[in-house]
RORO-846984 format. One record per residue: y, z, x of N, C-alpha, C in turn; residue in one letter. Coordinates in steps of 0.001 Angstrom, whole numbers, padded with zeros to 6 digits, always signed. Example, Ala and Ser with C-alpha at 12.3 -4.5 7.8 and 13.67 -1.06 7.14 Angstrom:
2
-005690+007800+013190-004500+007800+012300-003300+007800+013200A/-002250+007080+012850-001060+007140+013670+000030+007870+012900S/
This chain:
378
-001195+000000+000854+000000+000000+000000+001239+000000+000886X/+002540-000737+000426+003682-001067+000859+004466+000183+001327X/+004213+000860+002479+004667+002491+002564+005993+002829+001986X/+007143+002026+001935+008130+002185+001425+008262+002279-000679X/+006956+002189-000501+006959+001640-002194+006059+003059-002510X/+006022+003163-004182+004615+003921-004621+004475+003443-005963X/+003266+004123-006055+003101+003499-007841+003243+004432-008671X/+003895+005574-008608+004508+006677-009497+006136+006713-009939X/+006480+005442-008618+007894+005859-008794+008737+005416-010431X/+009291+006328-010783+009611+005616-012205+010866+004302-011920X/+010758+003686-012987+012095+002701-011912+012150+001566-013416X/+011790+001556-014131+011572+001088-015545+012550+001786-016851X/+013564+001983-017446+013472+002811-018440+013412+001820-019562X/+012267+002588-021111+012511+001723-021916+013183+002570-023164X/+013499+001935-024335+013684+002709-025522+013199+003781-025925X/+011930+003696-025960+010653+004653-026717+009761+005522-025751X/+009860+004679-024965+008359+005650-023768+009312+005935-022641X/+010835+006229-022186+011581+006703-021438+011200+005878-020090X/+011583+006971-019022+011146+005890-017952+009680+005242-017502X/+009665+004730-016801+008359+004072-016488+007923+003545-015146X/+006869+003537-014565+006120+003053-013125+005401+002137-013210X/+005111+001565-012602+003977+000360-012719+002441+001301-012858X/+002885+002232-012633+001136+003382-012545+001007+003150-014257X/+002151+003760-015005+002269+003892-016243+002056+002590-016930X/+002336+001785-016539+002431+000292-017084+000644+000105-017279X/+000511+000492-016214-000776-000126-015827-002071+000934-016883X/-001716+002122-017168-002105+003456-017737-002377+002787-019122X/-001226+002139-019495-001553+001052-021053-002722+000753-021369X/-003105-000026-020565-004517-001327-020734-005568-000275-020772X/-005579+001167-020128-007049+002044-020760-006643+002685-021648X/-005152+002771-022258-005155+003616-023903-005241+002149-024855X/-004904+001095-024465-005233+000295-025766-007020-000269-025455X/-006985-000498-024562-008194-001276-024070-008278-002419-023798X/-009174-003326-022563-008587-004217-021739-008676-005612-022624X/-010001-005372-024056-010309-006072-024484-008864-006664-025843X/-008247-005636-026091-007064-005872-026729-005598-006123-026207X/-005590-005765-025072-004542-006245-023947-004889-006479-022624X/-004898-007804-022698-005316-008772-021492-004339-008878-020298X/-002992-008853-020302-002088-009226-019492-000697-008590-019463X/-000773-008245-018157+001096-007737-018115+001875-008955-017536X/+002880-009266-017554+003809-010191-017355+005306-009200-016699X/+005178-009463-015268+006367-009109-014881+007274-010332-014102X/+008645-010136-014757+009144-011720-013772+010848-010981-014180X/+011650-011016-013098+013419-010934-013182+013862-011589-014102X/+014672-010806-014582+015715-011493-015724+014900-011772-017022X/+013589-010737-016922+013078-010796-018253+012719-009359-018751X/+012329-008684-019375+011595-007126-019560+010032-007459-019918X/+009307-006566-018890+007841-006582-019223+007544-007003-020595X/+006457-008053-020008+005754-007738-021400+003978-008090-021270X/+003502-007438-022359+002071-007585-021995+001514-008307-023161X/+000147-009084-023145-000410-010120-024351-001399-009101-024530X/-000646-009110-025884-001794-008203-026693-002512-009072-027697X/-004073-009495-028228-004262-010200-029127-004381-011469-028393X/-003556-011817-027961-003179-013190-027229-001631-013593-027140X/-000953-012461-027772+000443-012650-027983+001067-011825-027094X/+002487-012238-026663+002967-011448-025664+003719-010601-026580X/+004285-009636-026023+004785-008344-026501+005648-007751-025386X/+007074-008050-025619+007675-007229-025027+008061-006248-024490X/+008473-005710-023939+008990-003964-024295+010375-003699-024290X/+010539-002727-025029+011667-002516-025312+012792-001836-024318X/+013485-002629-023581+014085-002333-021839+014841-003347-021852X/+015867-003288-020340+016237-004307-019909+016171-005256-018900X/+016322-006555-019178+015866-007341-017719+015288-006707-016768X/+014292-007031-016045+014008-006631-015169+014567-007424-013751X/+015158-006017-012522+016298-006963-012141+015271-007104-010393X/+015839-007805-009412+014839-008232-008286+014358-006737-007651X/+015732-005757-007770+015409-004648-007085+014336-004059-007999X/+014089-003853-009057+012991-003504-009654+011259-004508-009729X/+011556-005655-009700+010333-006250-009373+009767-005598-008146X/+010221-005401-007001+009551-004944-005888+009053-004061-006235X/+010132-003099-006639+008853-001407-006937+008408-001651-007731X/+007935-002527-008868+006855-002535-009756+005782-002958-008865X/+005846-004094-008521+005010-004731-007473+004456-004570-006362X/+005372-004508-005464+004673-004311-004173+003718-003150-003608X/+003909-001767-004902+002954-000774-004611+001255-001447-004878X/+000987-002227-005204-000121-002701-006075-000326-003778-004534X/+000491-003926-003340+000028-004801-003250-000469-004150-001412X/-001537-003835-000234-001572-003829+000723-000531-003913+001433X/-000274-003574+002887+000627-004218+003715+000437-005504+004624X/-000857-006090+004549-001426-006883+004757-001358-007903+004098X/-001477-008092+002698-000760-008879+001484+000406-008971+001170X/+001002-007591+001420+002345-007791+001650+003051-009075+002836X/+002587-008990+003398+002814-009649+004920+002763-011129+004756X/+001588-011553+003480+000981-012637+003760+002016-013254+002132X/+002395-012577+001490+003054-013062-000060+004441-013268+000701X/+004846-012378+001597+006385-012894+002461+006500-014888+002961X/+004952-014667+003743+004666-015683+004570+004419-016744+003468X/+003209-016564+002517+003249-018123+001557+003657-018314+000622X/+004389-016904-000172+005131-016905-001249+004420-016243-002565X/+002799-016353-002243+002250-016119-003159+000936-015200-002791X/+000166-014859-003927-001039-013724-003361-001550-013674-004439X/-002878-013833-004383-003788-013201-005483-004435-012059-004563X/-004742-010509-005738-005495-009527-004927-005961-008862-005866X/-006614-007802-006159-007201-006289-006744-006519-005491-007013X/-006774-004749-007914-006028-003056-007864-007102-002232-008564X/-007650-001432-008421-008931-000824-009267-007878+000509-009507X/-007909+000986-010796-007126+002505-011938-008667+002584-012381X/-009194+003779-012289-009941+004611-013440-010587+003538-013111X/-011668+003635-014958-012442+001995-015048-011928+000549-015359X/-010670+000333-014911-010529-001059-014933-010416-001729-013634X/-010325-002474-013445-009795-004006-012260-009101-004186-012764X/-008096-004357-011906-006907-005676-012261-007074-006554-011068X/-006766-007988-011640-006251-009153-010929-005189-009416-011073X/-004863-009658-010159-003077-009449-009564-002654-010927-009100X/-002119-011585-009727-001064-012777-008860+000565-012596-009033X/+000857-012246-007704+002392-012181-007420+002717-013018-006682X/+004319-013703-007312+004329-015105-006655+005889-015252-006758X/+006355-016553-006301+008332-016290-006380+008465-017755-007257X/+009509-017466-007709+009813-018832-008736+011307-018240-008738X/+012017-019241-009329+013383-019407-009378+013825-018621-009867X/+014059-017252-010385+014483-016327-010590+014123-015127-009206X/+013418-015060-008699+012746-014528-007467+011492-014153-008120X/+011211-012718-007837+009718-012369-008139+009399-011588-009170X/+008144-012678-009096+006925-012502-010764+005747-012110-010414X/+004653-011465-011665+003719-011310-011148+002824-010949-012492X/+001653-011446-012481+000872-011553-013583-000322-010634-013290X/-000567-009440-014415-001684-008644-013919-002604-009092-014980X/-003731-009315-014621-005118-009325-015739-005858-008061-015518X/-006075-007495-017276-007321-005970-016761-008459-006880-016777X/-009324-005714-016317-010912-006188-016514-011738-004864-016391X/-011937-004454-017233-012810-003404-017518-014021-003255-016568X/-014505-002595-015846-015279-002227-015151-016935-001785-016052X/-016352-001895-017287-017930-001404-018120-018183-003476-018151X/-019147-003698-017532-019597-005006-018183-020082-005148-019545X/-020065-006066-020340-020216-005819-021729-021609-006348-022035X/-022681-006081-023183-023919-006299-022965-023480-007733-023272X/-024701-009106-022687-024257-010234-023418-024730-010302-024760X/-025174-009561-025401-025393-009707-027105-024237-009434-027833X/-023071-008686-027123-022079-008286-027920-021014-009514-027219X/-021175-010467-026372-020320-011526-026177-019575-012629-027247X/-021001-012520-027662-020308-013221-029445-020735-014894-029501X/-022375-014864-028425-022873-016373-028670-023265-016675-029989X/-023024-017883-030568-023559-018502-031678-024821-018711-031921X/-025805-018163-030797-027036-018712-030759-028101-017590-029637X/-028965-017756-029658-029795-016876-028702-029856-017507-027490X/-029255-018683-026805-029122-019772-026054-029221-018765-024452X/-028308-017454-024542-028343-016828-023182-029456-016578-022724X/-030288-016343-023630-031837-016026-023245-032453-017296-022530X/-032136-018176-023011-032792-019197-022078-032058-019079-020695X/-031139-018595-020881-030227-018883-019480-030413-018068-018248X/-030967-016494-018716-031274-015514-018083-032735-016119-017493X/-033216-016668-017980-034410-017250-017449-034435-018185-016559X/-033255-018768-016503-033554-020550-015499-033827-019648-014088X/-034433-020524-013722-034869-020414-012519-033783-021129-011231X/-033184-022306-012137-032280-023608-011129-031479-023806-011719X/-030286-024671-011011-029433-025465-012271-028208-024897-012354X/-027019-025614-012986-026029-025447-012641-025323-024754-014201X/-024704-023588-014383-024222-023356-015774-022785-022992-015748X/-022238-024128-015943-020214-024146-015956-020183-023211-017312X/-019239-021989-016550-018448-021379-017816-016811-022226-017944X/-016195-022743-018954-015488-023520-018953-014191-022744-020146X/-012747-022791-020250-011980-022858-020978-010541-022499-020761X/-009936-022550-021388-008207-021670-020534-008199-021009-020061X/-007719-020794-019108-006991-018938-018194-006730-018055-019245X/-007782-017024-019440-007612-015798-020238-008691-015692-021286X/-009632-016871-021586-010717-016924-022686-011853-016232-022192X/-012135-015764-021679-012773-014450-021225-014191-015130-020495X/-014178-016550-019729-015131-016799-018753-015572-016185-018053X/-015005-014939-017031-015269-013949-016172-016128-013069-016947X/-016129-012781-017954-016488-011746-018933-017877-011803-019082X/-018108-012794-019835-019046-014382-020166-020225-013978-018721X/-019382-014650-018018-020331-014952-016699-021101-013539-016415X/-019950-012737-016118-020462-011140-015537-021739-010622-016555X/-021812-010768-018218-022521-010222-018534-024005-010246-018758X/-024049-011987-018411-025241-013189-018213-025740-012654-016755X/-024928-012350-015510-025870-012114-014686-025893-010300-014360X/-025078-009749-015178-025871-008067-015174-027081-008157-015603X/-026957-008964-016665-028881-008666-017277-029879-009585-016327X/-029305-010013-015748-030239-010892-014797-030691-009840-013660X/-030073-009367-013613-029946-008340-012525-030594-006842-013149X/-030340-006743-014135-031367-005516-014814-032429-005747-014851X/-033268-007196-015374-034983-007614-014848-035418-008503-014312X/-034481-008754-013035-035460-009507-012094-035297-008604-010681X/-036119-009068-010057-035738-008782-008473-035535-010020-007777X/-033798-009971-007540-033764-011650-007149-032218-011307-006245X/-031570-012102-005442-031137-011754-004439-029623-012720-005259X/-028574-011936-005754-026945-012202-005990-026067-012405-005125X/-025512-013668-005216-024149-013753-003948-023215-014863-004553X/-022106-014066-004902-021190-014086-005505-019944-014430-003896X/-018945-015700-004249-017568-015319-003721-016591-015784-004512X/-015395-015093-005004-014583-015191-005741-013205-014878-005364X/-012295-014903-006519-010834-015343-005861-009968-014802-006989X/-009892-013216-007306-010538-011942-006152-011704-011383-007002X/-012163-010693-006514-013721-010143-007260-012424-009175-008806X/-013555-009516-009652-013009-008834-011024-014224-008008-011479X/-015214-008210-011629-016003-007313-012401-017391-007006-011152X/-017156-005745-011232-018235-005385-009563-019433-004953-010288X/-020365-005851-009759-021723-005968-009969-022369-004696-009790X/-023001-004036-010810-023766-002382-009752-025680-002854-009236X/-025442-001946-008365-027139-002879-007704-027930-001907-008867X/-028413-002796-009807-029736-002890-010466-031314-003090-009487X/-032075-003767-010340-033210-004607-009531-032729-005237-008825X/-032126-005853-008840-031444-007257-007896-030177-006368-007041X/-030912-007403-005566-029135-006865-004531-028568-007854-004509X/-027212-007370-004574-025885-008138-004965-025221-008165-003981X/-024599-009205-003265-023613-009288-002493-022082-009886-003071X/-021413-009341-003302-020014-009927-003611-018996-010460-002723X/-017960-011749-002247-017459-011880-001479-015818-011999-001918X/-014654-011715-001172-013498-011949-001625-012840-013227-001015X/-012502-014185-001867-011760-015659-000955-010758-014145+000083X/-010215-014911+001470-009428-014239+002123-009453-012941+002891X/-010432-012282+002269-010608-010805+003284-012089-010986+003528X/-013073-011788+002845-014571-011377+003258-014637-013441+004000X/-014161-014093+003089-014566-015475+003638-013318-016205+003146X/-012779-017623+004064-011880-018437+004315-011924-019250+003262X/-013247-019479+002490-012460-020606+001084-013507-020701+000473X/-013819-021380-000687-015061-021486-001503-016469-022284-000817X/-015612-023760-000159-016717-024284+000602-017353-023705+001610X/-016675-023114+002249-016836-022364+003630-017410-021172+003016X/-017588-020289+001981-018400-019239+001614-019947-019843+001131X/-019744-021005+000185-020952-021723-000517-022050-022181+000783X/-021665-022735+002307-022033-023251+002878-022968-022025+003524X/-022272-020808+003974-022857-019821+004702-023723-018847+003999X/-023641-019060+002080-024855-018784+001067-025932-019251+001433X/-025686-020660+001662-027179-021439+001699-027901-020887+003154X/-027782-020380+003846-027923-019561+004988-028675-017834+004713X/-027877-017568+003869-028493-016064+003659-029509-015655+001995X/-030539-017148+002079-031559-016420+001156-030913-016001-000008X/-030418-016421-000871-029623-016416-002368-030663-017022-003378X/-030548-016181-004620-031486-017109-005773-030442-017725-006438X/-029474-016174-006657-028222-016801-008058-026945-016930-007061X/-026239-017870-007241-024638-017975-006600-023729-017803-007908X/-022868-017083-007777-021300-017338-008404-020551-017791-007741X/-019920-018822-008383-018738-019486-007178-017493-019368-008039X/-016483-018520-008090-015174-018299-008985-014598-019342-008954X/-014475-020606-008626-013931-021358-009320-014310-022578-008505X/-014314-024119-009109-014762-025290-008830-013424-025802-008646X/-012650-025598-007648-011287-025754-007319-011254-026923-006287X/-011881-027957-005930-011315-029257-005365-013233-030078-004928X/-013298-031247-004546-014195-032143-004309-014848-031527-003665X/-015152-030747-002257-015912-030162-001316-016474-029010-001392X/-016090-028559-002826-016324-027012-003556-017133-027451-004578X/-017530-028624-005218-017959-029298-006123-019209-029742-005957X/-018911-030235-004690-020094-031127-003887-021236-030370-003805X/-020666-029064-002935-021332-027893-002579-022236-027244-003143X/-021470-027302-004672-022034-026831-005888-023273-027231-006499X/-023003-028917-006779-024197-029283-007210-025638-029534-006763X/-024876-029384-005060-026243-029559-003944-026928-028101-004275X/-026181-026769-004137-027014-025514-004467-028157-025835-005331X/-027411-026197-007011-027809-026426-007456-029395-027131-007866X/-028827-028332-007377-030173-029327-006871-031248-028709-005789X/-031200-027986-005130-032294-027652-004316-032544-026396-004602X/-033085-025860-005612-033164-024879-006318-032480-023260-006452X/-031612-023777-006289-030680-022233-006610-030248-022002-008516X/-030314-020936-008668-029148-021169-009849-027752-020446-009761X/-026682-021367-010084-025663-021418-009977-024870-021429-010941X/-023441-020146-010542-022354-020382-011948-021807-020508-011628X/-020418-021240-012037-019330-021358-011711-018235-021501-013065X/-016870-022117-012577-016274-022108-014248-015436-023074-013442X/-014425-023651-014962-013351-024599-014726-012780-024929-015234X/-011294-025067-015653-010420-024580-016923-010379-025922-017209X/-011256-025915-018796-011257-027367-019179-011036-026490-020840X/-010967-027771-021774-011232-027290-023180-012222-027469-023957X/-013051-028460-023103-014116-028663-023950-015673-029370-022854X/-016495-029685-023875-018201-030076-022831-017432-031313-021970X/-017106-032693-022925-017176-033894-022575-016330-033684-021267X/-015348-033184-021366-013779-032884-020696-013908-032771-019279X/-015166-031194-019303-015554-030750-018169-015971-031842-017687X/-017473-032902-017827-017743-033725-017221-016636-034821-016639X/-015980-035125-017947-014981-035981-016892-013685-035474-015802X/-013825-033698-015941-012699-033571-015204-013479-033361-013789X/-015179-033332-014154-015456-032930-012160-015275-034747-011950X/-015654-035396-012262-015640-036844-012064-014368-037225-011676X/-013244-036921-011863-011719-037096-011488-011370-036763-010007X/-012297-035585-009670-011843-034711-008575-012218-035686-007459X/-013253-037515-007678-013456-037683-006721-013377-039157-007099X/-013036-039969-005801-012707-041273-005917-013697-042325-006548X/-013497-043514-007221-013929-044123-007902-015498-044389-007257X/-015332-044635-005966-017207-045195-004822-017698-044551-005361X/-017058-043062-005376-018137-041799-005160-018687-041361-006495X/-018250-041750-007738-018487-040871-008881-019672-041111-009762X/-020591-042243-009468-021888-042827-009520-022801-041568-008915X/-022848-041397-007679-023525-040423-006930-022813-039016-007714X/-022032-038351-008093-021625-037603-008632-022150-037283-010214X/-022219-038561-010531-022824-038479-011810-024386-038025-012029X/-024805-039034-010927-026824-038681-010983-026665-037279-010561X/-026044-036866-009323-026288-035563-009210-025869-034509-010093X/-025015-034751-011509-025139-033548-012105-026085-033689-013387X/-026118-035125-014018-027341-034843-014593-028768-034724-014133X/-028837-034203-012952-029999-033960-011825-029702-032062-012130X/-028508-031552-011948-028691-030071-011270-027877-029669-012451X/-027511-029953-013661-026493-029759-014765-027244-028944-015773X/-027164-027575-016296-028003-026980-016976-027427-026811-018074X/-026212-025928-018435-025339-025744-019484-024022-025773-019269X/-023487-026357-020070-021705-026334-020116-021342-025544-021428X/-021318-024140-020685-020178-023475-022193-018755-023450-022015X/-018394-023693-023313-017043-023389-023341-016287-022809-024188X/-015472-021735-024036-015444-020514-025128-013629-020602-024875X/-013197-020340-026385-011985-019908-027019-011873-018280-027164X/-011070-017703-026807-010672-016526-027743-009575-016371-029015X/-010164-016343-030183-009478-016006-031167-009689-014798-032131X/-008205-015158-032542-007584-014050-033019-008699-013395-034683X/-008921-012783-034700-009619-012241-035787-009082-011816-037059X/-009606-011783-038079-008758-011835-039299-008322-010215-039602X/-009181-009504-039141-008727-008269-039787-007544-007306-038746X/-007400-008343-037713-006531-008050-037104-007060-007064-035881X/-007815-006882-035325-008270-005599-034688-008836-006402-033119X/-008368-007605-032972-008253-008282-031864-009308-009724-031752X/-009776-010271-030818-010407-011533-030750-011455-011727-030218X/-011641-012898-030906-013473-013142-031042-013835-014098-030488X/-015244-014622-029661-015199-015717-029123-015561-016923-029879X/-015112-018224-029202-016067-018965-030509-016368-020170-029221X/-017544-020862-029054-018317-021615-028259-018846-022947-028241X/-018358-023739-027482-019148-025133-027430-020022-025049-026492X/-020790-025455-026572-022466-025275-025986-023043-026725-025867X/-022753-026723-024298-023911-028384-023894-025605-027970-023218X/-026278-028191-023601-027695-028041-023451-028064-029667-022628X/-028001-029527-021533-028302-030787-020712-030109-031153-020480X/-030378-031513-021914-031397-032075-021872-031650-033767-021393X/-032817-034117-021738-032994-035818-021177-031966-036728-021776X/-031522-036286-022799-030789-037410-023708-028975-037471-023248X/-028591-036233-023337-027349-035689-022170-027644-036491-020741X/-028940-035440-020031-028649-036313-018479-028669-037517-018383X/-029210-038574-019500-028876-040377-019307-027631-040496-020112X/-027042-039801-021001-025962-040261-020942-024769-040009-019962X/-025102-038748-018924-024118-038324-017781-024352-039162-016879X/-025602-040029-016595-026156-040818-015290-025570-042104-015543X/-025395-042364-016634-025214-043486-017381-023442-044316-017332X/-022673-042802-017186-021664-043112-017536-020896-042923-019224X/-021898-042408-020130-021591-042611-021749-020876-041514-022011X/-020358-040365-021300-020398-039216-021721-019141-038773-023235X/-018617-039946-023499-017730-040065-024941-019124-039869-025613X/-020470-040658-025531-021646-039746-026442-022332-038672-026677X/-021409-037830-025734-022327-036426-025377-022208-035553-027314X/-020708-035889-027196-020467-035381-028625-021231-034962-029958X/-022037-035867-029774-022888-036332-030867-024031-035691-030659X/-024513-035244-029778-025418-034560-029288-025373-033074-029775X/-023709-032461-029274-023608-031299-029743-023787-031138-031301X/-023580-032339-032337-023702-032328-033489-024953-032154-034130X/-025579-032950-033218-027432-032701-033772-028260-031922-033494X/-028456-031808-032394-028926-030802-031653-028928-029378-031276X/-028876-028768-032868-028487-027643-033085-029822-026743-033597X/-031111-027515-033814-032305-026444-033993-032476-025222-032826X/-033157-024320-032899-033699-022936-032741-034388-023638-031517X/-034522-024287-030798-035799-024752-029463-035132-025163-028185X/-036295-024803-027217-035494-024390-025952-034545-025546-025497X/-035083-027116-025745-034633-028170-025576-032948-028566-026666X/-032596-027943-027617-031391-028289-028129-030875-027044-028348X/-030639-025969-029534-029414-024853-029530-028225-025108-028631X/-027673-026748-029246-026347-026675-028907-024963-026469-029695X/-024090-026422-029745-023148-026143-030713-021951-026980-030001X/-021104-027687-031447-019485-028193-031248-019003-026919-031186X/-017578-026421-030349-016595-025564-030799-016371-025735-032636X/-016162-027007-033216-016026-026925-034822-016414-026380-035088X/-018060-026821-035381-018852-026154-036009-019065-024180-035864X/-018443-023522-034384-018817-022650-034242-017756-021711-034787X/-016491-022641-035039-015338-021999-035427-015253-021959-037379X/-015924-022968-037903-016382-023025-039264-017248-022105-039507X/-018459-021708-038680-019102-020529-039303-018430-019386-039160X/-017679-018801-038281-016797-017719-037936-015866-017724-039065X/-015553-018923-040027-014293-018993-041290-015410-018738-042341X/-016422-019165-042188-017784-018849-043312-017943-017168-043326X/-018286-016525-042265-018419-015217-042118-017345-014234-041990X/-015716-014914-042708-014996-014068-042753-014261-013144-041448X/-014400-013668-040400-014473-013053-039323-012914-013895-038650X/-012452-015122-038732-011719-015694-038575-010663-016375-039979X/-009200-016525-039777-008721-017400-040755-008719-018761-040726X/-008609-019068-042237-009280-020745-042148-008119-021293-040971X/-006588-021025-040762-005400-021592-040647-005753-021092-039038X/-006377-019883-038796-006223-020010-037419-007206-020444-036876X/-008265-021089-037421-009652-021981-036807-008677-023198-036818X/-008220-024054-037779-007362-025029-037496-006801-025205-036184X/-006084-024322-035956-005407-024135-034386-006015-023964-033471X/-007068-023728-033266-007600-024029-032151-009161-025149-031756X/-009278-025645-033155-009995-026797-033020-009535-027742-031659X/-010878-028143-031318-010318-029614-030839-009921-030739-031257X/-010760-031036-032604-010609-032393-033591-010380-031918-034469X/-009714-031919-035606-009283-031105-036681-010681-032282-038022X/-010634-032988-037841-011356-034228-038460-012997-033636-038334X/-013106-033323-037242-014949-032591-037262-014825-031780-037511X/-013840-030315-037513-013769-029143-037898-013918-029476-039470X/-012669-030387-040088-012958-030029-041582-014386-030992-041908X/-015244-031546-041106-016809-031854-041953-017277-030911-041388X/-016877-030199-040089-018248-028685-040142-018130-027736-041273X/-016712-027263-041930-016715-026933-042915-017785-027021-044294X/-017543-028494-044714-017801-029092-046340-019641-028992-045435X/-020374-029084-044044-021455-028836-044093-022482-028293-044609X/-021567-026508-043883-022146-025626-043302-022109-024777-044696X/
């Protein structure tokens, strides 16, 4: 920590809760809970605010001015990080309070300095209470190989998702975890399975350069926090392909999307060979929304689900993947080979079961046109 700084110091005053620290700020997210407030938002010339629900929420204060960004900030941040957010402007890092994580990005933009905290609860959540449409994880806890993209916006709870798919993996198998991420959010506890966790920047130099020195140390399952450029990709699907199983994620909105957004990352020669190799090592593409719930008491997931069976991998080898669509439409029986789901359809049963409003499934459809026939279906 920044010796000149602390995280008690009050340096905040608001209307209602008097003065305030970033300790206190941070004290929030375990009286509401991390699952109902996801994010603090600190940036000059604005007053905190945190997304509760998915909505931001102010507080009641004034601007926050540069001399106060620092002491909110910089206690949260090493002197080592300190050193290095001077030097590139920016920093992702940790802060562990009680049972949460936070992920921390502090960064400078034209007002000077901002900084975005995410909680993350330290209780991993069982994956039955994740909120799949289907018993589909069970197959997943089982693969042996293969590649399973968690996929959707910054904040739809992929990390969540991922972490709770391989705790239980890790509760009954005996199988060897190695994780590197960018920064670790939810810490694995050694079950049956030993876990190695890595941090981009303090444990290893970058995703490729961590993925490469995995394949070296005897790994069954890899996490790779994010599929962030061509050589991190590559990396990926080779794990993949030579029998590892592998997760990763990638802020897309939907199945088809994902496929064409790894296909983008690489020049036209190459995306033939890119293609066979993921309908070769391609297992599942989920992709999950968080929405808002009707009774108001916070948000629910809702899921598109690609099941990369034979009919998927020739249309990914193929080039067809505008047909994958159609796949998710049919291929919705109870058997190990389909339980796939559209986001529509998964957001229509959630308006069927009262659990969502019709007006806010609207909004976050992808096609509003398949949403209203998953409706008149289902």
């Amino acid at each position: 920590m920044a010796d000149e700084y602390s995280v008690s110091t009050k340096v905040y005053e608001t209307a209602e809760l008097g003065m305030l620290s970033i300790l206190d700020m941070l004290k929030y997210f375990e009286k509401r809970g991390a699952m109902r407030v996801s994010d603090l938002h600190i940036k000059v010339d604005a007053p905190p605010a945190y997304r509760i629900d998915g909505d931001l929420v102010k507080l009641k204060g004034p601007n926050v001015t540069p001399k106060m960004a620092k002491q909110l900030l910089y206690p949260l941040l090493s002197s080592e990080n300190l050193h290095k957010l001077r030097q590139q402007y920016s920093i992702d890092c940790s802060y562990r309070l009680g049972q949460l994580q936070f992920r921390i990005n502090i960064f400078r933009e034209n007002d000077g300095l901002a900084g975005a905290i995410r909680a993350l609860s330290l209780d991993i959540p069982p994956v039955e209470d994740i909120g799949f449409p289907n018993d589909v994880w069970k197959d997943i806890i089982n693969l042996r190989h293969g590649l399973v993209l968690m996929t959707g916006i910054t904040g739809a709870g992929k990390s969540t998702t991922i972490a709770s798919i391989i705790h239980r993996i890790s509760e009954k198998s005996a199988c060897r975890i190695m994780s590197v991420e960018d920064p670790i959010e939810y810490i694995f506890p050694q079950k049956y399975s030993i876990t190695s966790q890595r941090e981009l920047g303090r444990d290893v130099s970058s995703f490729a350069d961590g993925l490469k020195e995995m394949l070296r140390q005897d790994p069954d399952i890899i996490f790779v926090g994010e599929m962030r450029d061509a050589e991190t990709i590559s990396m990926t699907l080779m794990a993949a392909e030579t029998g590892h199983l592998v997760f990763s994620t990638l802020h897309t909105r939907d199945a088809t999307g994902t496929i064409t957004r790894i296909l983008d990352y690489f020049p036209e020669g190459r995306q033939s060979e890119v293609r066979n190799q993921m309908s070769l090592g391609l297992a599942y593409i989920i992709c999950q929304k968080l929405v808002p719930k009707k009774d108001g008491t916070g948000r629910i997931v809702a899921m598109e689900i690609l099941n990369n069976n034979y009919a998927c991998a020739n249309l990914i080898r193929t080039g067809k993947v505008e047909q994958i669509y159609s796949q998710l439409q049919t291929k919705t029986r109870n058997r190990p080979d389909e339980k796939m789901m559209t986001l529509e359809r998964h957001l229509a049963t959630l308006v069927k079961e009262d659990k969502i409003d019709l007006l806010e499934a609207k909004k976050w459809a992808n096609d509003l046109k398949c949403f209203t026939d998953a409706m008149q279906r289902i």
